[in-house]
C-alpha distance (Angstrom), angle and dihedral (degrees) to the residues before:
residue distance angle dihedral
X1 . . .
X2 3.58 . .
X3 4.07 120.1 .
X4 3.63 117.4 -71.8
X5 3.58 85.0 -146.6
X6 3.59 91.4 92.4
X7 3.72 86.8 67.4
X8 4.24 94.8 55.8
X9 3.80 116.8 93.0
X10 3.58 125.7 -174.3
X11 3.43 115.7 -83.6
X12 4.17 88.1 49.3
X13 4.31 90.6 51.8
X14 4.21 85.7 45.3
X15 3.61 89.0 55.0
X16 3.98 90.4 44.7
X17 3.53 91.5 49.8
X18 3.94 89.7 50.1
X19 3.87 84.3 60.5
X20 3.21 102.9 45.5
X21 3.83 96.9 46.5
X22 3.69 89.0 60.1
X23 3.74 116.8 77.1
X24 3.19 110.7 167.3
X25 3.82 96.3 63.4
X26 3.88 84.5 65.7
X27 4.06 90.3 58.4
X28 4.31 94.9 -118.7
X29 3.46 104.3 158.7
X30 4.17 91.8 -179.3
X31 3.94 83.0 73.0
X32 3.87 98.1 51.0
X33 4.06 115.8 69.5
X34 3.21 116.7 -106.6
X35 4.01 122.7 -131.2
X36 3.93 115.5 -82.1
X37 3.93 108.5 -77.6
X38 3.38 90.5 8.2
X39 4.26 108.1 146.4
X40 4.08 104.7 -127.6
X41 3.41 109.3 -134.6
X42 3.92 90.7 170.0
X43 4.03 129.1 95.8
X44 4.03 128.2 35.9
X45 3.56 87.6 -109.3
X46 3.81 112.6 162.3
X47 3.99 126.1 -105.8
X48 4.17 111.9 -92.1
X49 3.68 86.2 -141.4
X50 3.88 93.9 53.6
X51 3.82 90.0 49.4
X52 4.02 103.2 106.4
X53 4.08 95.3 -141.3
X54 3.87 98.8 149.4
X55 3.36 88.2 52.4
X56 4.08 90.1 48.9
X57 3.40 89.6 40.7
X58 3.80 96.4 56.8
X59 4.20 87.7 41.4
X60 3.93 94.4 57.3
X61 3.95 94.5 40.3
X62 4.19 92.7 57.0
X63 3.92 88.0 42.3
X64 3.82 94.8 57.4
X65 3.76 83.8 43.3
X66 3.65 89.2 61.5
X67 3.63 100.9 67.6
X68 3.92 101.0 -166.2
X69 3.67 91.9 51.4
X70 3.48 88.1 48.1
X71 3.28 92.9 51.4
X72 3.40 90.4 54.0
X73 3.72 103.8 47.1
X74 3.94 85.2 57.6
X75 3.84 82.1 65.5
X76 3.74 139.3 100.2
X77 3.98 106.3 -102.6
X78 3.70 145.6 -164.8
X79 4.12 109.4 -66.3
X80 3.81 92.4 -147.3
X81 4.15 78.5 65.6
X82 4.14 136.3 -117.2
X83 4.17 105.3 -35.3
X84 4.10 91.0 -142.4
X85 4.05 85.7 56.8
X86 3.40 95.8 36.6
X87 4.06 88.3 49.7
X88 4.07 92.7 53.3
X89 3.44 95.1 42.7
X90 4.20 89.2 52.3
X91 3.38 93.2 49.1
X92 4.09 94.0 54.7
X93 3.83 81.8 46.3
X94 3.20 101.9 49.2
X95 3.71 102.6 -126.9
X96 4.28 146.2 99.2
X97 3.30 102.3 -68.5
X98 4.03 92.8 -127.2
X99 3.77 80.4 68.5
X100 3.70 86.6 79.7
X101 3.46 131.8 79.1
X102 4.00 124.6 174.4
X103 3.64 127.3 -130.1
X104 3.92 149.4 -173.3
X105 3.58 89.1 -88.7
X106 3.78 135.1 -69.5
X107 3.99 103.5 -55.0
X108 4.35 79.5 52.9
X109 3.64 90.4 54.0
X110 4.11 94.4 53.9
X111 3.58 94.5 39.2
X112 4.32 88.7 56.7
X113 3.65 85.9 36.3
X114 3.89 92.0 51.5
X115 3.98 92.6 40.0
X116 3.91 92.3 50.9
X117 3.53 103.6 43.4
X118 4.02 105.4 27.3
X119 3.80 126.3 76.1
X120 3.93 135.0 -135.6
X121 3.48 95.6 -75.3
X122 3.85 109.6 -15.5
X123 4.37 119.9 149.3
X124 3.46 108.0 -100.5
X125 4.27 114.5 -162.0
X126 3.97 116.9 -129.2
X127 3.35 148.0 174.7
X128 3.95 118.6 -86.8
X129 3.26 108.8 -136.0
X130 4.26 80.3 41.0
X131 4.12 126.6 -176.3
X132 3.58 83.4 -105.9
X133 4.40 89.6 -143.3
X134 3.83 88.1 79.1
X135 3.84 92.6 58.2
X136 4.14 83.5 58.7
X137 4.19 85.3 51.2
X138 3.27 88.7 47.5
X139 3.66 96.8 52.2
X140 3.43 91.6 70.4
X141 4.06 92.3 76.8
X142 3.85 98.2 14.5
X143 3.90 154.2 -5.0
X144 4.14 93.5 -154.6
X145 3.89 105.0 106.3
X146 3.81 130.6 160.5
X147 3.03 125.0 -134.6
X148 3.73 127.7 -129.8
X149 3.94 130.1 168.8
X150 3.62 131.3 -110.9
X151 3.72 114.3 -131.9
X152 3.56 131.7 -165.2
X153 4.32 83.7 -92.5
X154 3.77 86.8 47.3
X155 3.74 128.5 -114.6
X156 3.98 113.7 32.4
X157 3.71 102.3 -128.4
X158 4.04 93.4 172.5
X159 3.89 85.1 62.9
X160 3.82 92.2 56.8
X161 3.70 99.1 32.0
X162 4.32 74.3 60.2
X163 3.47 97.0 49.0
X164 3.98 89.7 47.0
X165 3.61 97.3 48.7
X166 3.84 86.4 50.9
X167 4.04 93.3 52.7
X168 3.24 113.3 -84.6
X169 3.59 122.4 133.7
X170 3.60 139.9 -164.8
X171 3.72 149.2 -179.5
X172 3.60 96.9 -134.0
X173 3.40 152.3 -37.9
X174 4.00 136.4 -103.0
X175 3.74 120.8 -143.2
X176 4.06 134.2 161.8
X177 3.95 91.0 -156.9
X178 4.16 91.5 -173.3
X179 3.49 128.3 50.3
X180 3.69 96.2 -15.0
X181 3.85 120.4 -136.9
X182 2.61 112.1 -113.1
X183 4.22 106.8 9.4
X184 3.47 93.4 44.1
X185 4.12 89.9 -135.8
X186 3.73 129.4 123.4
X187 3.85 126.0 -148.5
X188 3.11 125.4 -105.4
X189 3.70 123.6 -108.6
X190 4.18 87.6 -120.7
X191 3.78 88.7 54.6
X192 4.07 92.0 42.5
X193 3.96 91.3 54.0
X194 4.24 87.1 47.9
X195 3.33 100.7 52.3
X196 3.31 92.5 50.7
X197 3.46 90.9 42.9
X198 3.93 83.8 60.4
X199 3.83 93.9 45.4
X200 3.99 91.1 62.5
X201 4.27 86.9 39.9
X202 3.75 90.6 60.3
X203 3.88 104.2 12.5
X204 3.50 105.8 -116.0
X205 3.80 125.8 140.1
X206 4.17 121.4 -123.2
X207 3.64 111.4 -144.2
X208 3.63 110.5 -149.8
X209 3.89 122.1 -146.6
X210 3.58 99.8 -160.7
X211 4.20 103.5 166.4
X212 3.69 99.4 126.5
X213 4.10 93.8 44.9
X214 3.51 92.4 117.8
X215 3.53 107.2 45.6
X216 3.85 110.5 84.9
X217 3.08 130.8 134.7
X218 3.92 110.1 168.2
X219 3.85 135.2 35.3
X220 3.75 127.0 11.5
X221 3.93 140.5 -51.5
X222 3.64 113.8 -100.3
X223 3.60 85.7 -163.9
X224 4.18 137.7 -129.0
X225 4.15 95.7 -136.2
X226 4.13 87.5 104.2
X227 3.95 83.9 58.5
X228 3.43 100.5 42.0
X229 3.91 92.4 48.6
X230 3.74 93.8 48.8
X231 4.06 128.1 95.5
X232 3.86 87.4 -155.8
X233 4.19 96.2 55.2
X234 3.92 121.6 91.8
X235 4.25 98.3 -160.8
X236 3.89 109.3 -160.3
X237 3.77 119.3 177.7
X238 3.76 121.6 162.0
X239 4.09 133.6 -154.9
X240 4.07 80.9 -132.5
X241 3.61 95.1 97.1
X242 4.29 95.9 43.0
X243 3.76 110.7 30.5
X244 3.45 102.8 24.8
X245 3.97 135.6 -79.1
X246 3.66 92.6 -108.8
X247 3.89 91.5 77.4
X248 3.78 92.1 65.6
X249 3.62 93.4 -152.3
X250 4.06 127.8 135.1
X251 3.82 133.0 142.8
X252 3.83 145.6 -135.8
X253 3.62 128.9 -126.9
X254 3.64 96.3 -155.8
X255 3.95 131.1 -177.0
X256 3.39 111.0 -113.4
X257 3.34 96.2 -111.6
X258 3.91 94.2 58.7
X259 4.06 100.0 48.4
X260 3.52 94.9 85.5
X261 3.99 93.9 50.5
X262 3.51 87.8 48.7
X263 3.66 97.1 47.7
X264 3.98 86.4 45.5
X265 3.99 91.3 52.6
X266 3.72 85.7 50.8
X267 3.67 101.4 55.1
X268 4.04 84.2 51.5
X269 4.21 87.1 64.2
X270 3.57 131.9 5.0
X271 4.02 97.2 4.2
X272 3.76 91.9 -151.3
X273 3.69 151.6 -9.1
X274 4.25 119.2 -78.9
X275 3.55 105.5 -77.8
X276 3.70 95.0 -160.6
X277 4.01 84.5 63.7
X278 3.95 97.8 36.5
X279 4.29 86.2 57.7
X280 3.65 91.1 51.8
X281 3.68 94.7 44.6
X282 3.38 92.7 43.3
X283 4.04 93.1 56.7
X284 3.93 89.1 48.4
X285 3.15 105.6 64.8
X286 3.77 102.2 21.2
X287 3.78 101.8 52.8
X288 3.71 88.0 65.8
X289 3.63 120.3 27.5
X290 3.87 98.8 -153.9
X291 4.04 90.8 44.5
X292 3.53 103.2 96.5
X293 4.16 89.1 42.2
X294 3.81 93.9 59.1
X295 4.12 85.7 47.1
X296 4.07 85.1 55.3
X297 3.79 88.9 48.5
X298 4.03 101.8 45.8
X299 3.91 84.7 48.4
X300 3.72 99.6 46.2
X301 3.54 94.4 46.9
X302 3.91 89.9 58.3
X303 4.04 89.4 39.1
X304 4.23 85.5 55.9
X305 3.90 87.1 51.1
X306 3.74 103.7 46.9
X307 3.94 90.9 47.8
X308 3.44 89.0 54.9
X309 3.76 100.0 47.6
X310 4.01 83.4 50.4
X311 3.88 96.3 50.6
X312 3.88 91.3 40.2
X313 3.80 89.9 43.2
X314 3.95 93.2 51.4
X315 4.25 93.7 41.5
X316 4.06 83.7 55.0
X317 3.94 105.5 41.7
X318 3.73 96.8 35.8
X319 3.69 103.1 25.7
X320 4.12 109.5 -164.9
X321 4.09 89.5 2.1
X322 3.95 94.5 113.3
X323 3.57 135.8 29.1
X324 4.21 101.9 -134.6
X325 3.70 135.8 -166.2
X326 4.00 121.9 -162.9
X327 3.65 99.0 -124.0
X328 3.72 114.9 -147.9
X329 3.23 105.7 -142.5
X330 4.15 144.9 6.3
X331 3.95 135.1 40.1
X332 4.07 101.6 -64.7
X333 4.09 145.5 81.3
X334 3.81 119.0 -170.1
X335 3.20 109.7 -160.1
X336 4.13 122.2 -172.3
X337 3.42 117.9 -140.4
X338 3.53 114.0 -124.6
X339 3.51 107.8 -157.4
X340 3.91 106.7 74.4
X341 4.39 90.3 -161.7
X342 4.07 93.5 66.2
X343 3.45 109.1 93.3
X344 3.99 102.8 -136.7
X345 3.85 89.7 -153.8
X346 3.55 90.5 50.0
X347 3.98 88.9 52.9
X348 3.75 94.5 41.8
X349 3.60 85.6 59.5
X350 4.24 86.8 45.3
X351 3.51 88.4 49.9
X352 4.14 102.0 55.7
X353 3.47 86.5 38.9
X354 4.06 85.4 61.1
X355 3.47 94.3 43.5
X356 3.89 106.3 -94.6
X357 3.62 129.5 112.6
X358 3.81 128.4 -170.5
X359 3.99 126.3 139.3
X360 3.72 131.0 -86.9
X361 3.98 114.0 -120.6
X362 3.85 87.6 -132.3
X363 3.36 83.8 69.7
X364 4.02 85.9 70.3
X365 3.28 102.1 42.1
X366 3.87 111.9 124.1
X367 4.12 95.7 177.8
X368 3.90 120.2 63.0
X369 4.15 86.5 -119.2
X370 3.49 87.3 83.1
X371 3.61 94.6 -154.2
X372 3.75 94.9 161.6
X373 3.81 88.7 59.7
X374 4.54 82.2 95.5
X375 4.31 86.2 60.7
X376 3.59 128.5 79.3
X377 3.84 111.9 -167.6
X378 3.90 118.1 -139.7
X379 3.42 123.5 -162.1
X380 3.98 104.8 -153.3
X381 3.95 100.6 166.2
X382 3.95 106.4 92.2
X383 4.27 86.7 32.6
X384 4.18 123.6 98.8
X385 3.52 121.6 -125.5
X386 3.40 83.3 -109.5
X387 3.63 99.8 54.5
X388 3.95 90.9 46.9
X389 3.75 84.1 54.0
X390 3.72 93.9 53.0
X391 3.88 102.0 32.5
X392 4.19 82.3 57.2
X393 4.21 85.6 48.7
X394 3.83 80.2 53.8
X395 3.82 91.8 49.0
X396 3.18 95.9 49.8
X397 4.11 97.8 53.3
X398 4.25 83.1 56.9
X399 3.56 87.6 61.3
């Protein structure tokens, strides 16, 4: 269980770095600019409006008025992270607060997750369609993945609990339980209990990508108490999605056995989240205890409108074109295409050349099938009515 970074010398992390500096060869349109006036329909970024930045604003001008504590937040700090922040965010997971240990964000928390619990070159299982990012974390320890189908309850356990009882074997396994990106399903709470099950069978962790936990706005909760509670479940959640990616600030829910591994591979790199950010964080959403909930609702309610306007928008410009799904939850639609004679490269390339840009599914395809090559994935949370309206206009001139 230790990192298999002790195992990397130089000339293998110059080669990973060569990869991972290189975008384009892994197809992600979010990190090439788009055409002048084009509408981006490309990365879960969140809403402008939903960004709380009066309320940030009015948080970082009374700390720098405080000169000791600003003092202090221009100071090294702890690496497990802040206790008040670690405190609030146990108690909304559920957990001892020493369970939790704050990172640079949510990519940070996979990689240390991926580094502490993966070996030189073991198979990890994931999600096909995958977020594609994790397969660059992953990279770090290994390029052997297997994998697994997402169904319209998310993440097929019975085809892994297969391929385990027929010999396969794996260090762990890589799910986005809510709102998945790109499928836009969650798993059910049946399928969350067996794979864990399965993790404690064969003794394999599950790392748990949990950024869009917080942004539902129809159906129920399937719940994340059967991570929490297990020894073989990595939890990592994120402020990204909520407060704003610029803070750079996610946590772990770790099993008790792991925090000090963690905290170890820390101390070997960045030593410890910003502490600047942490104190202002930390003030937000602990100087009010229902402050952070009413940012979740103001959000939500303008995430449940703009994936409405989009699905409404696409049903009434390109009637019968896409097969659709109201998601529930997060920043994405998938959409299917329904006609198997359009050539979805051929209308990606329509479609930025008519002023819309969204990504292909291929794009997420972590099997050579390619089955996701049907889907297109649209981002609608940092987009207008307006511009869904119009970037669907667009869409519909491609076709």
């Amino acid at each position: 269980m230790t990192a298999a970074v002790n195992d990397h010398n130089i000339s293998e992390l110059t080669a990973f770095s060569r990869q991972l500096t290189a975008p384009q060869g892994f197809g992600d349109a979010s990190l090439i600019a788009a055409a002048p006036g084009a509408i981006r329909l490309l990365g879960g970024i969140p809403a402008p409006e939903a960004l709380p930045v009066e309320d940030i604003g009015r948080a970082t001008a009374e700390l720098w008025q405080d000169r000791d504590a600003a003092v202090a937040s221009l100071q090294y700090s702890q690496t497990h992270g802040f206790v008040a922040l670690r405190n609030w965010i146990a108690q909304r997971e559920g957990v001892d607060p020493r369970r939790i240990v704050m990172t640079n964000g949510g990519m940070h928390g996979l990689s240390l997750a991926v580094l502490t619990v993966v070996e030189r070159g073991a198979a990890v299982a994931v999600e096909d369609p995958v977020f594609p990012l994790f397969l660059r974390a992953l990279e770090v320890s290994t390029t052997q993945t297997l994998p697994v189908p997402v169904l319209a309850d998310g993440f097929d356990v019975d085809y892994l609990a297969g391929r385990l009882a027929a010999g396969e074997r794996i260090a762990a396994a890589y799910i986005v339980p809510d709102f998945h990106n790109p499928t836009q399903v969650t798993l059910s709470a049946d399928k969350r209990q067996a794979l864990i099950g399965l993790a404690e069978r064969y003794g394999f962790y599950v790392i748990v990508d949990n950024p869009y936990r917080e942004l539902r706005f129809a159906g129920e909760e399937q719940g994340v108490a059967v991570f929490n509670q297990s020894d073989r479940a990595i939890h990592v959640n994120t402020f990204t999605k909520t407060l704003g990616p610029g803070w750079r600030l996610g946590w772990l829910v770790l099993p008790d056995h792991l925090v000090d591994p963690v905290i170890r591979l820390r101390n070997r790199g960045d030593s410890h989240s910003p502490t600047v950010t942490q104190t202002i964080v930390e003030r937000l959403v602990t100087g009010d205890g229902q402050w952070f909930d009413r940012v979740l609702a103001h959000a939500n309610a303008l995430y449940r409108e703009r994936a409405g306007v989009l699905i409404d928008a696409l049903h009434e410009q390109l009637p019968g074109a896409f097969e659709t799904q109201a998601p529930e939850g997060g920043l994405f639609l998938w959409p299917r295409l329904t006609d198997d004679n359009i050539d979805p490269d051929a209308l990606y390339q329509r479609a930025l050349a008519k002023g819309v840009a969204y990504q292909q599914g291929a794009f997420f395809a972590a099997s050579p099938q390619r089955e996701s090559a049907r889907y297109l994935r649209f981002a609608f949370g940092d987009r207008t009515p307006d511009e869904l309206r119009e970037a669907v206009h667009r869409l519909a001139l491609a076709f």
